[in-house]
N, C-alpha and C positions, 0 to 999 in steps of 0.2 A: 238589023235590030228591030224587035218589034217595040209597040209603044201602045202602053197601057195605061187605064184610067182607073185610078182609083179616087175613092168619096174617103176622106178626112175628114172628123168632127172639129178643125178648127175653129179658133173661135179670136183669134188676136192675133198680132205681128209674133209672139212669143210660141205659139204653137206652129206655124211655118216655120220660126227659127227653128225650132226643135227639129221639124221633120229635113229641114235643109241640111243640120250639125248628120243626123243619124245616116242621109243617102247620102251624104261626101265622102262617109266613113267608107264604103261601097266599090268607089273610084270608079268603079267601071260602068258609071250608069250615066244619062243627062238625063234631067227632070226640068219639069216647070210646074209653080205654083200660082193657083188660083184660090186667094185666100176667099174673094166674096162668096166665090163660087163653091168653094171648099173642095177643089178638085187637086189632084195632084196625076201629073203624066210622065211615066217614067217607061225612058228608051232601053230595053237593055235585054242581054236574051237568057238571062238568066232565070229562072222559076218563079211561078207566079206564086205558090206557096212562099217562096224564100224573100220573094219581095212583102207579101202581105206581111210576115212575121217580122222582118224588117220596119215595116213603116209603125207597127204595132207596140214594139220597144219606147218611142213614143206619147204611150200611155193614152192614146186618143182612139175613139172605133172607128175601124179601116173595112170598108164596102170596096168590093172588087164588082167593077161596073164591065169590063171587057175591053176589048184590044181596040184603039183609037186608029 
């Protein structure tokens, strides 16, 4: 699996919650949250399009930083 870093404009526990609800929905991915950081790194070898649009459902802007 590859594992990529995306930039999330979160900004509280309720905006990670969101993005944790929307990549479970997923099943086939592991992520880890870094709210200070406002990063988010998701394992999975799915599209990196499909992941951006994905985290985006969210309603938060999603920066594709590249493969961690």
């Amino acid at each position: 699996m590859t594992k990529h870093e995306f930039e999330v404009a979160m900004t509280c526990e309720g905006c990670s919650g969101a993005v944790t609800r929307i990549l479970n929905k997923l099943g086939d991915v592991k992520f880890e949250i870094d709210l200070a950081k406002k990063l988010v790194w998701i394992e999975s070898d799915r599209d990196v399009d499909a992941l951006m649009e994905t985290l985006k459902k969210c309603g938060k802007e999603v920066k594709y930083n590249g493969i961690k």
